[in-house]
N, C-alpha and C positions, 0 to 999 in steps of 0.2 A: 392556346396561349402558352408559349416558349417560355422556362422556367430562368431567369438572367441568371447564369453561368459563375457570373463573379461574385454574387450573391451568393447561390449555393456551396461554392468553396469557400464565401467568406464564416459562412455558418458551420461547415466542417471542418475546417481551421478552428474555429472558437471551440466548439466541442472536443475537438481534440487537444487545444489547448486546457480546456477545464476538466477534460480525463485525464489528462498528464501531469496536471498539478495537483490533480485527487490522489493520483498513483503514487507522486513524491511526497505528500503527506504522509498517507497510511504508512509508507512504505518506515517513512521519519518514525514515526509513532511507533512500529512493528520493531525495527530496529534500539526504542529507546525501554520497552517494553520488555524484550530481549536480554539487555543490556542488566536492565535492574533485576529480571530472575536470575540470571547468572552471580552479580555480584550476590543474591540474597543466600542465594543455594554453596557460596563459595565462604560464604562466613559460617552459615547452618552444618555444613559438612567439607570441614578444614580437611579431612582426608583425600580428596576428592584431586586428582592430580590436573597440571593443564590440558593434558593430552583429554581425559574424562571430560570437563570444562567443554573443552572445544567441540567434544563429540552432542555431549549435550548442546551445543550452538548451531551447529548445522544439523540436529534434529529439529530445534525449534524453528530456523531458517527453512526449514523444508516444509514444515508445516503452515509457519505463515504465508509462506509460497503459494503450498495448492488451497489452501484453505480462505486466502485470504486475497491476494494480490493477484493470482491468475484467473478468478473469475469474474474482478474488477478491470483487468487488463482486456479481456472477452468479453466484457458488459456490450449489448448495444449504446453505440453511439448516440441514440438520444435520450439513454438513460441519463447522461452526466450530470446534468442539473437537477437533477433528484437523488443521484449516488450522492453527489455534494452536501445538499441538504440532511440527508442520513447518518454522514459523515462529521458532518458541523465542522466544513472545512473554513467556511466565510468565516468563523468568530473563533480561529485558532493561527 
């Protein structure tokens, strides 16, 4: 029995839709996370120039990177509905 075609892309679609949306979350989250060590570490050590600032920013960016987002980006596809649940992407 032949597997209907449009069915199967319609379920790889969907899972790639709810991996892509898992991705723009965390990614939100990762970014706003980010956002607040920097401002915290910019009040705690006013010496700290932007240039420092930044370099701490694309340290942290690189680590959210591989640690985080490129092995949700590589998850198998029919993890997504379980990465989500993990996530608590539904109730964010």
């Amino acid at each position: 029995m032949a597997t209907d075609p449009a069915r199967a892309d319609g379920r790889s679609a969907a899972f790639a839709d709810l991996r892509s949306d898992l991705l723009v979350l965390v990614d939100r989250h990762t970014r706003a996370v980010i956002d607040a060590e920097l401002h915290r570490l910019a009040r705690r050590a006013p010496s700290l120039s932007p240039a420092d600032l930044a370099f701490v920013n694309t340290v942290l960016e690189d680590l959210a990177e591989s640690a985080i987002l490129a092995p949700l980006r590589n998850a198998p596809r029919n993890s997504a509905p379980l990465l989500t649940r993990i996530f608590d992407a539904e109730h964010r």
